[in-house]
C-alpha positions in Angstrom: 82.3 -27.0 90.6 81.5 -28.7 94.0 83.1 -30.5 96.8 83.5 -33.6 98.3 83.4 -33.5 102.4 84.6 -36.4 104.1 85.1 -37.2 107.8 87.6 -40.4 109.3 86.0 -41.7 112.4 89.2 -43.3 113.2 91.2 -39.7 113.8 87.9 -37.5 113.9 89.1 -36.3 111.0 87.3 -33.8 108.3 88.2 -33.6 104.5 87.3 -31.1 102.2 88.2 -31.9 98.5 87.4 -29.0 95.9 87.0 -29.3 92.2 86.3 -26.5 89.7 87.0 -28.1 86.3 84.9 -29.2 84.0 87.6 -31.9 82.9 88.5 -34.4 85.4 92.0 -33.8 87.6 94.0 -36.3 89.1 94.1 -34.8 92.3 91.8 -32.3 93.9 93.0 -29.5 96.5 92.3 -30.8 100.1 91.6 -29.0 103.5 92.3 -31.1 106.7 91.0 -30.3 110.1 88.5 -31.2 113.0 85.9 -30.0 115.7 87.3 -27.4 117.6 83.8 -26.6 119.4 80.2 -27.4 119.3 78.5 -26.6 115.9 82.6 -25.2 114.5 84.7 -27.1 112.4 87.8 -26.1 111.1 89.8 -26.9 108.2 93.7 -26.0 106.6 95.5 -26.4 103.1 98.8 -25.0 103.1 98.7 -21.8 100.6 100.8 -19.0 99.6 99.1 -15.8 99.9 98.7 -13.6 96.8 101.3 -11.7 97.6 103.7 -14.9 97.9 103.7 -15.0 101.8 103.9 -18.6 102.7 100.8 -19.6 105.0 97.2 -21.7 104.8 94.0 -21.0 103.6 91.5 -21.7 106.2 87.8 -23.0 105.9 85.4 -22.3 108.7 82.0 -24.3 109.3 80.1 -22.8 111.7 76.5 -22.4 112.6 76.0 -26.5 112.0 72.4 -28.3 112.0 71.1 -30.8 110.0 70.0 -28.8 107.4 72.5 -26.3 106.7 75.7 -24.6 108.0 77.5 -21.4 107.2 81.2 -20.9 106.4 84.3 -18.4 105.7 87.2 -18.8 103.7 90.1 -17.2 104.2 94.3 -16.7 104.2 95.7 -16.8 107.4 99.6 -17.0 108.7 100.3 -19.5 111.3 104.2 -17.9 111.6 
């Protein structure tokens, strides 16, 4: 497993692609977000919750330097 972190100049734009399979997929889940402050970047995929609820999953880099970062994952509704 790993993941592929991307980032468009052009929109300031990150992407965060996810892959858990050991045999190759055609597409990978993506997150889409940007900056929202100083050393935070945030990130959505639109995700049911386990209980069914329509809503996103949310990745949260925070605590950014050079050599490492920190983040959360976790379900939020945006209703």
């Amino acid at each position: 497993s790993g993941s592929i972190r991307q980032f468009n100049a052009d929109s300031s734009k990150w992407y965060v692609h996810y892959y858990a399979s050991a045999s190759a997929s055609p597409a990978l889940p993506v997150w889409e977000g940007s900056k929202v402050e100083e050393n935070k970047i945030v990130l959505y995929r639109r995700q049911a919750a386990p209980n069914g609820t329509d809503g996103y999953y949310r990745l949260t880099f925070y605590e950014i330097t050079d050599e490492s970062f920190n983040w959360v994952g976790e379900w939020v509704d945006l209703g």
